[in-house]
C-alpha distance (Angstrom), angle and dihedral (degrees) to the residues before:
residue distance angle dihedral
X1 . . .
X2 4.11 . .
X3 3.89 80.2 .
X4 3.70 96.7 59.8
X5 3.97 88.7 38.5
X6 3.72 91.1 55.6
X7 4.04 90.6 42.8
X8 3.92 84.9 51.0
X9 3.79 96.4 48.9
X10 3.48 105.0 39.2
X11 3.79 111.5 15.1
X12 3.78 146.3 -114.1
X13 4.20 118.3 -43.6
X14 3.89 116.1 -85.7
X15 3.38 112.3 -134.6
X16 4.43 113.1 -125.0
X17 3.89 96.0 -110.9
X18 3.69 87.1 53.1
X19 3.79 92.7 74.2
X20 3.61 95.0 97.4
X21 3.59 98.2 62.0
X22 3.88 85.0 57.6
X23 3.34 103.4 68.8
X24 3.94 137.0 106.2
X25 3.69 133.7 -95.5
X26 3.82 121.2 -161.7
X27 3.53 101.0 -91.3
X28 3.91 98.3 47.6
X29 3.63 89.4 41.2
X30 3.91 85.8 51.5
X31 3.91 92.5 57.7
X32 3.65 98.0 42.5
X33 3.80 103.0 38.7
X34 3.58 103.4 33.4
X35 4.09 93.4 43.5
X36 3.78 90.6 101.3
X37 3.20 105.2 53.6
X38 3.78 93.3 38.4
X39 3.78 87.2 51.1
X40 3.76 89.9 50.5
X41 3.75 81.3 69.8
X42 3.85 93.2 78.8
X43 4.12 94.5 51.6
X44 3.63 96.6 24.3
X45 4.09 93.8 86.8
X46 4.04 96.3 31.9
X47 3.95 81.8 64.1
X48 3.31 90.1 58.3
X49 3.85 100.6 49.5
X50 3.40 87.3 39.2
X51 4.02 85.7 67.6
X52 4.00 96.3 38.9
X53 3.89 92.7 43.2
X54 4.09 83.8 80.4
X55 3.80 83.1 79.4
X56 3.76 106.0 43.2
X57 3.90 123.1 -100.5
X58 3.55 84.0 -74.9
X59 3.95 79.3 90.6
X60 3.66 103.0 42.6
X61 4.41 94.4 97.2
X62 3.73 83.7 72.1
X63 3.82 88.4 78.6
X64 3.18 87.0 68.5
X65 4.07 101.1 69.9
X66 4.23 81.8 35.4
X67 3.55 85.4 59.1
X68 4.00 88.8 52.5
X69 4.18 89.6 51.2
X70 3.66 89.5 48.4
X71 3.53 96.1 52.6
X72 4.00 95.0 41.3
X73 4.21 85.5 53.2
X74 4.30 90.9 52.7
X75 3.92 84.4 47.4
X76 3.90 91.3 57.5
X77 4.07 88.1 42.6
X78 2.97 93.7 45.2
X79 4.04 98.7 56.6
X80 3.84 82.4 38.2
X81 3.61 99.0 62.4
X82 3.87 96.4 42.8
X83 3.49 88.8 52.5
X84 4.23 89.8 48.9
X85 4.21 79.4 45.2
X86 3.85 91.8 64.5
X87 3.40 93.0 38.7
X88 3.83 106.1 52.5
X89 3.52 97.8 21.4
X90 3.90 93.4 169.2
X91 4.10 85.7 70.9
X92 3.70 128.2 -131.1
X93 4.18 87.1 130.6
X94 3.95 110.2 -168.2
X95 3.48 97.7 10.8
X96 4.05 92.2 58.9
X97 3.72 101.1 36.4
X98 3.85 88.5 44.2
X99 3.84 96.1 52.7
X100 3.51 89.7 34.3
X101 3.61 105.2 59.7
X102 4.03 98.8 16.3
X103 3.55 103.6 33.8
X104 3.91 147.2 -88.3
X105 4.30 94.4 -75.2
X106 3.90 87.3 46.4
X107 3.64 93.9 49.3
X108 3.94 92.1 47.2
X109 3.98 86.1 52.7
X110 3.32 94.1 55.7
X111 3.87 91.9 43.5
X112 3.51 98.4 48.3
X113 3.48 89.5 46.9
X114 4.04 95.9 57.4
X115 4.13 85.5 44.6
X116 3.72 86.8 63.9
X117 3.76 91.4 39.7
X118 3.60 94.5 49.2
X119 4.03 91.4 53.6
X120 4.12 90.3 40.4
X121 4.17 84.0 52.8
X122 3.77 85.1 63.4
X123 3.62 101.0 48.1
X124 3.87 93.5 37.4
X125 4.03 89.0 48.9
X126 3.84 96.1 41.4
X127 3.58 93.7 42.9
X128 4.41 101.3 46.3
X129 4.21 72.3 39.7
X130 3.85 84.2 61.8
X131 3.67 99.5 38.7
X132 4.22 94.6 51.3
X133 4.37 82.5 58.0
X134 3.23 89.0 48.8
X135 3.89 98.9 43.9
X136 3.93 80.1 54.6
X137 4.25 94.5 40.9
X138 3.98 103.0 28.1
X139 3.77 84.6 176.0
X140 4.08 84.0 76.0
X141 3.63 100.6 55.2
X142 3.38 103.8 89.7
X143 4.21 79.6 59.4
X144 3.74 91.4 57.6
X145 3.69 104.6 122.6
X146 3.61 93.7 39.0
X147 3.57 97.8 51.8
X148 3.74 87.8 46.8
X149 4.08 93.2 53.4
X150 4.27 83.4 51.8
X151 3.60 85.1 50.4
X152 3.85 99.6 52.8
X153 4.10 88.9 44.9
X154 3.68 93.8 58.4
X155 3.37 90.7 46.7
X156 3.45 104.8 48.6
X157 4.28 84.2 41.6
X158 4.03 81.7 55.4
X159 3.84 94.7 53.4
X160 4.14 95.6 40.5
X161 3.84 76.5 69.3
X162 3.54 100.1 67.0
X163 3.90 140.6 -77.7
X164 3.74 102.6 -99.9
X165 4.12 94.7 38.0
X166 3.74 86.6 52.7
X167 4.08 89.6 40.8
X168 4.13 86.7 52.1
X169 3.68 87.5 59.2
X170 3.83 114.8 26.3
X171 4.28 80.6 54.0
X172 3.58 98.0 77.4
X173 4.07 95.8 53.9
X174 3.48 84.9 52.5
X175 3.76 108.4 55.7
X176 3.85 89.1 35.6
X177 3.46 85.1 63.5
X178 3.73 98.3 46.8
X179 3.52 87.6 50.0
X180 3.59 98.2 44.4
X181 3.95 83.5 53.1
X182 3.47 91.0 55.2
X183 3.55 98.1 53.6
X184 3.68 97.7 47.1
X185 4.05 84.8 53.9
X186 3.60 96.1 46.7
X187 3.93 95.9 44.6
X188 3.73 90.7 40.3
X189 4.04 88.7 47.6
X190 4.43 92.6 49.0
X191 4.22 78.3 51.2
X192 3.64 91.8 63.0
X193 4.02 98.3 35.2
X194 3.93 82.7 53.1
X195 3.79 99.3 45.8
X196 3.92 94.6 -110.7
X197 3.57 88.8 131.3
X198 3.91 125.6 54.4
X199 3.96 123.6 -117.0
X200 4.37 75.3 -141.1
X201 3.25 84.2 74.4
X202 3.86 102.7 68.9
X203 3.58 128.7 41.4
X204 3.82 106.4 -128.3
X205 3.63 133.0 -97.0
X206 4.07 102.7 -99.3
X207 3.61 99.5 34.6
X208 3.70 114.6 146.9
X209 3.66 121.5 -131.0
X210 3.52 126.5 -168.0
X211 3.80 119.0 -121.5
X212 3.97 103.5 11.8
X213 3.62 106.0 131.2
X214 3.83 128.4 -168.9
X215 3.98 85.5 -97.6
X216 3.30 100.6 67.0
X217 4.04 99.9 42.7
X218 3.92 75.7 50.9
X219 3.64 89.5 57.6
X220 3.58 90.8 46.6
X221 3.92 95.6 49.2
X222 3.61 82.7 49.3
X223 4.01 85.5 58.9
X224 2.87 107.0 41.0
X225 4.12 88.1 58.3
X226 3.77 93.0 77.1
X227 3.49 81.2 83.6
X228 3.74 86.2 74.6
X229 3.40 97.0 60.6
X230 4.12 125.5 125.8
X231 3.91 87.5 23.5
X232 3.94 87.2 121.1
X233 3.77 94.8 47.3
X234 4.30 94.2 84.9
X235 4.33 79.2 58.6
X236 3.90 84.6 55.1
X237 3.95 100.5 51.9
X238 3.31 101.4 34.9
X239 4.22 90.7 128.7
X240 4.02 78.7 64.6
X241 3.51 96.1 74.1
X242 3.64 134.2 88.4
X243 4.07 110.7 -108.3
X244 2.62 137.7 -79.2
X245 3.92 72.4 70.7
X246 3.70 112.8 177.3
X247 3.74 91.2 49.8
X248 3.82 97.8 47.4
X249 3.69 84.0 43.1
X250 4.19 86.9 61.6
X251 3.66 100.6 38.1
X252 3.94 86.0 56.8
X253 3.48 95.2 48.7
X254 3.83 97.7 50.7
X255 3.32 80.0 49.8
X256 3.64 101.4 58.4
X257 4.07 88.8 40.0
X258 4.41 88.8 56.0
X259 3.96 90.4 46.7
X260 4.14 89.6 43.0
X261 3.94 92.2 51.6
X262 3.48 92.0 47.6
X263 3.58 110.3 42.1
X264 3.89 83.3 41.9
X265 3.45 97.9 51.8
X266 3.73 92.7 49.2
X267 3.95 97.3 48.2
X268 3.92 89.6 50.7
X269 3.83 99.6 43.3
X270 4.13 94.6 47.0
X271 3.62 88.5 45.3
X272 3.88 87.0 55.8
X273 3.82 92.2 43.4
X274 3.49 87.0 60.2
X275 3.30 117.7 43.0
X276 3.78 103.4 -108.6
X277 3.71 131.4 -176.3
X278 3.35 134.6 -173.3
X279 3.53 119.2 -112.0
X280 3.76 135.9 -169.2
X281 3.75 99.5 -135.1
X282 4.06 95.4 34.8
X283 4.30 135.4 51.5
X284 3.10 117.0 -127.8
X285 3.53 93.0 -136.2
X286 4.08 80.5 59.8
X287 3.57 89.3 53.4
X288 3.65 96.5 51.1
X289 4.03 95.1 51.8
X290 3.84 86.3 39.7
X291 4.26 85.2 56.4
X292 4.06 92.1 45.6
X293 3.87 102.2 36.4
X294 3.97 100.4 17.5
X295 3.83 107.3 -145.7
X296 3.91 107.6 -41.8
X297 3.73 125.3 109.3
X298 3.70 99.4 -68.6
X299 4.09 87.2 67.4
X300 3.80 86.7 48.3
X301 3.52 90.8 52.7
X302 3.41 97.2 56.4
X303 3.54 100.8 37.9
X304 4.16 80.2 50.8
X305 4.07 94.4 53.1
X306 4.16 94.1 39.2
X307 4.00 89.3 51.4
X308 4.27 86.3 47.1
X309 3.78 85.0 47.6
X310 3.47 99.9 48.5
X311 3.14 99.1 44.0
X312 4.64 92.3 43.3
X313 4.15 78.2 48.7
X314 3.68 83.4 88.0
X315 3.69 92.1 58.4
X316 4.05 83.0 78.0
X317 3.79 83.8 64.5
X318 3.63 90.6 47.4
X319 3.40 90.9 47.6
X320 3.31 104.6 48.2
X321 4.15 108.3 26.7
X322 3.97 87.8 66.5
X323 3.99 85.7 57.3
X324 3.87 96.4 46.0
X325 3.76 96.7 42.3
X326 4.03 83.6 52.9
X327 3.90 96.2 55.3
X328 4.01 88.9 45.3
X329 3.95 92.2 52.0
X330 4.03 89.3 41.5
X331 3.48 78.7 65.7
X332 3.67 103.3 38.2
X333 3.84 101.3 -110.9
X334 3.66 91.9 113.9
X335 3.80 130.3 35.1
X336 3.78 117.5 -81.7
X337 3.89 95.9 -114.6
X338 4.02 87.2 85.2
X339 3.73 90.5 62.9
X340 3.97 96.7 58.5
X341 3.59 119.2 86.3
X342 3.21 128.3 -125.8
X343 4.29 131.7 -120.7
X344 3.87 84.9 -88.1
X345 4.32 97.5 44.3
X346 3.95 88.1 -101.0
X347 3.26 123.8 120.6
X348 3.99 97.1 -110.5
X349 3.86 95.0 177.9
X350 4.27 88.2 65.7
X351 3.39 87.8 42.0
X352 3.57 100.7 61.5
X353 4.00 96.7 36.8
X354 3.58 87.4 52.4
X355 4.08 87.3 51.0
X356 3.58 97.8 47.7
X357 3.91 99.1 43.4
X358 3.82 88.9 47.8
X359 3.73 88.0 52.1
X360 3.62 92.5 49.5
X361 3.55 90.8 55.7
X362 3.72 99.2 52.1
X363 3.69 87.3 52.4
X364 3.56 95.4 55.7
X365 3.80 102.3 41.9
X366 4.31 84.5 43.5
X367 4.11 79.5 -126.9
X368 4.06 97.6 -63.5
X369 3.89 93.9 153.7
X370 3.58 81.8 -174.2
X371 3.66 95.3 74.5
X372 4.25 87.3 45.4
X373 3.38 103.3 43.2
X374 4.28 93.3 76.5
X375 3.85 92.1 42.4
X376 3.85 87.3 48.9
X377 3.74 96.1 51.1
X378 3.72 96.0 55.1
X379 3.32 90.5 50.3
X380 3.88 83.6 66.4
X381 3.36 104.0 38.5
X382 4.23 101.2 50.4
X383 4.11 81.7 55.4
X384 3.78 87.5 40.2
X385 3.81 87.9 57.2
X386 3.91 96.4 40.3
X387 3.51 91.0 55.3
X388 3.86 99.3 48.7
X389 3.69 90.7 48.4
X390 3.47 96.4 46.4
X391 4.17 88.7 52.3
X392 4.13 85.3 53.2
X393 3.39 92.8 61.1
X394 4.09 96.5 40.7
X395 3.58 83.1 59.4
X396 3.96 97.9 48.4
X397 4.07 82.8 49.0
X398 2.98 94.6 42.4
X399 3.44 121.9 30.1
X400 4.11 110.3 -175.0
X401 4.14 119.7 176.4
X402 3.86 109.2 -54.2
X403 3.98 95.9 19.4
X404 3.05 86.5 155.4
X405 3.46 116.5 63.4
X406 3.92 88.9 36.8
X407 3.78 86.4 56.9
X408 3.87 89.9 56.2
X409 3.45 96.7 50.1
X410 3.79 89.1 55.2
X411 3.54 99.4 38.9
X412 3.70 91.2 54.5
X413 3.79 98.4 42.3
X414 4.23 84.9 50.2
X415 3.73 84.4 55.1
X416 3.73 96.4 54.6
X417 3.68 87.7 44.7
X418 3.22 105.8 52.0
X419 3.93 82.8 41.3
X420 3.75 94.3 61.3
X421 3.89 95.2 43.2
X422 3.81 91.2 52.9
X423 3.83 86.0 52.0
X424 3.62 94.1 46.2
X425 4.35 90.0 50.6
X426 3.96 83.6 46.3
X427 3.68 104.8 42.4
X428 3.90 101.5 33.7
X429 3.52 106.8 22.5
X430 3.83 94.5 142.1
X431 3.59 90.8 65.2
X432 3.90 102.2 38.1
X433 4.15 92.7 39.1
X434 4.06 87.2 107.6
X435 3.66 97.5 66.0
X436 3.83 85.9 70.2
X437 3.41 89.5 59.1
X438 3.73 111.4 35.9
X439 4.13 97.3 33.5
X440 4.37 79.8 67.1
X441 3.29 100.8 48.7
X442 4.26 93.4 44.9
X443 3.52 89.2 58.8
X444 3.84 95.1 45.0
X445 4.22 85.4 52.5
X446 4.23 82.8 51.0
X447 3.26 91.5 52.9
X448 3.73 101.6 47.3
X449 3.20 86.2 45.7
X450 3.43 92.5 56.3
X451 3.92 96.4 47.2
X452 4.03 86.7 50.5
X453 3.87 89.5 65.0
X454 3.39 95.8 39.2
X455 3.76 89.0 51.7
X456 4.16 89.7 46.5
X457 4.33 85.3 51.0
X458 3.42 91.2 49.4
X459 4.00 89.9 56.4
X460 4.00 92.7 40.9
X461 3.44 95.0 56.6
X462 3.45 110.8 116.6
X463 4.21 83.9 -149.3
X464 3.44 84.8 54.7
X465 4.01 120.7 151.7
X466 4.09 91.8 -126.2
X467 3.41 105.6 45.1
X468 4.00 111.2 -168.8
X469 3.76 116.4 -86.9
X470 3.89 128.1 -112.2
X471 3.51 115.6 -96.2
X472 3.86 116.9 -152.8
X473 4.09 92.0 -172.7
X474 3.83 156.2 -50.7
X475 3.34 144.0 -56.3
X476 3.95 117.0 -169.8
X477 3.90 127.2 -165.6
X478 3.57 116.5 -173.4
X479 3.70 115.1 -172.2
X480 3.72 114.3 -142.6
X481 3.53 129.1 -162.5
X482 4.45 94.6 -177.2
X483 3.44 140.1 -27.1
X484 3.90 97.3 -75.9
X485 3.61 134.0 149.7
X486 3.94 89.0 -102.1
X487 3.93 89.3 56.2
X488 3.99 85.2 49.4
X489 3.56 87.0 56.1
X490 3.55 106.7 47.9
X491 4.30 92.6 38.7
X492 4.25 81.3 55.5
X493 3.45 84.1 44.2
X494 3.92 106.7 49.3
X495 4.04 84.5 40.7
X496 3.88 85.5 76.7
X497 3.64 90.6 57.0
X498 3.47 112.6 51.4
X499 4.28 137.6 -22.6
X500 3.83 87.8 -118.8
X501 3.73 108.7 79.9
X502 3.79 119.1 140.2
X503 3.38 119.2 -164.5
X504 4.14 114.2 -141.2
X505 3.61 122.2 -161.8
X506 4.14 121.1 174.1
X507 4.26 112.3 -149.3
X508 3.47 118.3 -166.3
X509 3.99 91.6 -152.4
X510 4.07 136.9 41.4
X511 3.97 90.6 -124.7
X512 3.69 98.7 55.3
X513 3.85 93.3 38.1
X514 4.04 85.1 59.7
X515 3.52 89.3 39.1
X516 4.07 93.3 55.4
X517 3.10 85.5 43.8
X518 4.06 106.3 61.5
X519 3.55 80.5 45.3
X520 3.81 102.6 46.4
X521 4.30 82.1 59.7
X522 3.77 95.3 51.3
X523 3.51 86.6 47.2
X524 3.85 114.1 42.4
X525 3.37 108.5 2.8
X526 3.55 94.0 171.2
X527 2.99 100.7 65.0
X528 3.68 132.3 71.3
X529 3.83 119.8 -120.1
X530 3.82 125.2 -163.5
X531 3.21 117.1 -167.5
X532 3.88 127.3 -156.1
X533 3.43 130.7 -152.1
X534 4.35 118.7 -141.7
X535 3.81 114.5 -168.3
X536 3.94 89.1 -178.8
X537 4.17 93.7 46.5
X538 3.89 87.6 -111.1
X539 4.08 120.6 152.6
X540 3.69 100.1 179.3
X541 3.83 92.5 44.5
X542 3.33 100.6 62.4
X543 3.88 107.4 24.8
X544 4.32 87.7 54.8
X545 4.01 82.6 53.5
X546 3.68 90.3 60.2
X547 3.45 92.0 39.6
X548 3.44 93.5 62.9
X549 3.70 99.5 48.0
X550 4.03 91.2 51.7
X551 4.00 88.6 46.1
X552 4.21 90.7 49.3
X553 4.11 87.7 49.7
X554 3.39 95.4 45.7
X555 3.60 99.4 52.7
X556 3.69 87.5 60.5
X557 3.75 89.2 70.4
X558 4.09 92.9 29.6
X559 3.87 93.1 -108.3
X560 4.01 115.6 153.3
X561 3.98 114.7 -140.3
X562 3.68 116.0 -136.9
X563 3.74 115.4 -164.6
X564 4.14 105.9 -152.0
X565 3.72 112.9 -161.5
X566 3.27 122.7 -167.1
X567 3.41 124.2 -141.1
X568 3.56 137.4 173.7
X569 3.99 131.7 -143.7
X570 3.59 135.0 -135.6
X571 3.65 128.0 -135.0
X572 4.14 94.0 -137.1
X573 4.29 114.3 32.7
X574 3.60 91.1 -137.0
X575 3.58 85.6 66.7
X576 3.35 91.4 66.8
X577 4.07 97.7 67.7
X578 4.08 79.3 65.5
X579 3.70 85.2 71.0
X580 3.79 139.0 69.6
X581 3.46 91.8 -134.6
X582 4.37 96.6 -152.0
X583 3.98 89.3 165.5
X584 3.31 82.0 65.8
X585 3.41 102.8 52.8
X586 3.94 98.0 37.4
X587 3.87 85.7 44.6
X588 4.00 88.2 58.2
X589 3.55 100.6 38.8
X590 3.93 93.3 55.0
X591 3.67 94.9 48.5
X592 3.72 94.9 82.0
X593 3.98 92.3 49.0
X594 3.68 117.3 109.0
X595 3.96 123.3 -115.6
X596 3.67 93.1 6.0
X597 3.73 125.3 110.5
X598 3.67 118.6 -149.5
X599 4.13 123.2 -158.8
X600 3.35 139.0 170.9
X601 4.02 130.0 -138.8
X602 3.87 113.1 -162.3
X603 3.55 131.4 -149.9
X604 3.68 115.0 -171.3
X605 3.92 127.5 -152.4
X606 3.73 115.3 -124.9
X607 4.05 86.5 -161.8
């Protein structure tokens, strides 16, 4: 049944050689790559007014000039990361460049970092997702975390099915809402060229207001940055993309940089031409349709395509997570499960972490993407800084044809970086305090988990130090609980493997010891039974004890012990909750014992 439920959710097997077909052209890879930072477009200037609002609307014009620094920032990221495209074209963006060019810690830093990032995207997207439908339905908001946990299973149930399947269908929402965005900013722009809107409305540019220090426009530059956010994701997937690869890779993220600037410019200027201010209950991307269209279906619509988009933002995530927790295990950072491909050729082991951790998170911030989005954009801009750095130095290394004005576009897009970060420690420190704390302790976990592979390489080795010692023969134990067909089987069984086979059986009383054991003689006598008495009605106890003693003799004379269990089988699994299932437990508890090797001999039930 799970089987069919699994073939129904997530499709038939791919076959290896089919992973060509499943990769991305420019226009897919534009929809699912880029939906992050394009979605960022319809929080990215509320953050801002959210900052400036402290001061009145009297304040609100200076979005304007942090709309300017904004955009000057994605240019310099933007002609950083196509650079970093050309010159890791195999993908793996910060983490790469970073532990390439500034070492193995820096490179984890910046790694770890996007990891988090990658499963804040999804509860950042799915939850502003949430809040949009519920701007729209207010009836729903009291469902808002629920609704958002639905979300985030469909999705990730969408992307277990494959990249370009989920690409086919997550594309649509996407360029409905860029085109929906573009409408509302043209129609909203021919309202003020016509005089539909008042000047009223808007303070003008240049007014003075009383009290606004450079802090707290720093604060809102700082802000107004997580609009910037998934811009280094295309430099993580580039193995998604059709070949030539690199070059796709760049076209698609110019592409997402032009529709950014332009859809972000738009939203902030309109929302300074008319006056908007945040409000708790109400987007202000909401407010600025409501203003052009009023409340008909045009406002619908775009309240409809910014929810879809928010919420498909997390596909970036989705996209890109699997990619990044792939390069890390390459290298043994991360456990090897994230470098096996799923039945569809994804990498279903990062797509479920990233599912369940963004999950988590939704649950314990109730959905607030307020209290997220901060945490989420330092996690892009320490990687953001990494990488920049790391491309300065690659270019003082290296030094290819027109070094120079490569290293200028890096060194000043690691300034602005490093800038914005240092504001965002300064400025929100509260809400970005964690990253102090769990950034550590993620590179620690790397690095054990590093040392444990090392450690198991070591011990493979065929060269190895301790090679394995000689064994001469066998010893088997067979633990017996009665004189049962499935004891038949396994004595039969362990015959075939060696003329030393003790049978062990524990009593709990002096008259049924004696008892199994007049029996025991009739039965097998060939083969010796110990019994062992339990005063406290313990199995495991007392059979381990004797275990041990047998496995200390027989190492004298470089015998092995092999414990055979036997087990039987049930036709139906739920039959098995009618039984106490001790194989199991002796079976799991002797696994970890040294020296001692444990099997299993099945006897299945035909009824």
């Amino acid at each position: 049944m799970l089987t069919s439920l699994k073939r129904f959710l997530i499709g038939r097997p791919l076959k290896s050689n089919e992973a060509g077909e499943h990769k991305l052209n420019k226009l897919k890879a534009l929809a699912i790559l880029s939906s992050d930072a394009l979605s960022s477009v319809a929080y990215g200037t509320e953050q801002i007014l959210l900052v400036l609002v402290t001061f009145g609307t009297v304040a609100f014009w200076y979005s304007l000039p942090i709309a300017i620094g904004v955009l000057v920032l994605l240019l310099a990221l933007i002609l950083s990361y196509r650079q970093i495209i050309f010159s890791y074209p195999h993908g793996g963006g910060a983490y790469v460049v970073s532990k390439e060019n500034l070492g193995v810690n820096y490179g984890l830093v910046a790694g770890g970092s996007l990891l988090v990032d990658y499963i804040l995207t999804v509860a950042v997207s799915v939850s502003a997702g949430t809040d949009a439908i519920t701007s729209a339905f207010p009836a729903l908001h009291t469902h808002n975390v629920a609704i958002a946990v639905v979300l985030v299973i469909l999705i990730t149930i969408l992307n277990l099915r494959g990249l370009t399947e989920s690409a086919s269908i997550l594309a649509y929402p996407v360029y409905l809402f860029v085109v929906a965005l573009i409408i509302m900013i043209g129609v909203g722009l021919y309202h003020i060229a016509t005089g539909g809107v008042p000047a009223s409305a808007h303070t003008p540019v240049g007014t003075p207001v009383a009290g606004l220090t450079l802090f707290l426009l720093l604060r809102a530059f700082a802000s107004g940055c997580s609009a910037l956010t998934g811009v280094e994701a295309i430099s993580n997937a580039i193995p998604n993309f059709k070949e030539p690869q690199p070059n796709n890779a760049a076209k698609t993220l110019i592409m997402m940089g032009s529709l950014l600037a332009v859809l972000f410019t738009g939203v902030t200027f309109l929302a300074y031409w008319y006056g908007i201010a945040p409000k708790v209950e109400e987007t202000v991307v909401s407010q600025i349709a409501a203003e052009t269209f009023g409340r008909n279906y045009m406002y619908y619509f775009i309240q409809g395509t910014t929810a879809l988009i928010l919420v498909l933002a997390a596909n970036t995530g989705y996209s890109a997570f699997p990619l990044l927790a792939y390069n890390l295990a390459a290298d043994k950072f991360m456990p090897r499960m994230y470098t096996m491909r799923g039945d569809r050729l994804g990498y279903s082991n990062g797509i479920i972490t990233l599912g369940i951790g963004s999950i988590i998170l939704i649950v314990a911030f109730r959905g607030q993407t307020e209290n997220l989005i901060p945490l989420y954009a330092v996690g892009v801009f320490i990687p953001f800084t990494l990488s920049q750095t790391g491309m300065i130095l690659k270019w003082l290394r290296e030094k290819p044809k027109g070094w120079i004005l490569k290293l200028t576009a890096n060194l000043i897009g690691a300034l602005i970086t490093l800038t914005v970060l240092i504001i965002f420690f300064v400025t929100k420190f509260t809400q970005v305090w964690s990253v102090l704390i769990f950034l550590p302790l993620i590179i620690l976990l790397f690095h054990r988990i590093h040392r444990h592979y090392k450690d198991v390489g070591d011990q493979l080795r065929l060269e190895s130090e301790h090679p394995p010692l000689a064994i001469e023969g066998n010893v088997i134990i067979v633990p017996v609980a009665g004189m049962t067909r499935v004891v038949e089987n396994s004595l039969n069984y362990a015959r075939t493997l060696s003329d030393q086979v003790i049978a062990v059986y524990v009593a709990f009383d002096r008259q049924e010891e004696r008892r199994f054991e007049e029996k025991w003689e009739q039965w097998q006598p060939d083969i010796r039974l110990v019994t062992l008495h339990s005063q406290y009605r313990s199995i495991i106890q007392p059979l381990t004890k004797f275990i041990d003693t047998a496995q200390h003799k027989a190492k004298e004379s470089n015998y092995w012990v092999t414990v055979l269990i036997p087990q039987f089988i049930t036709k139906k699994n739920w039959h098995n909750i009618l039984h106490n299932q001790s194989s199991l437990l002796i079976r799991a508890y002797l696994l970890y014992k040294r020296n001692v090797v444990v099997t299993t001999v099945p006897y299945r039930f035909k009824k």
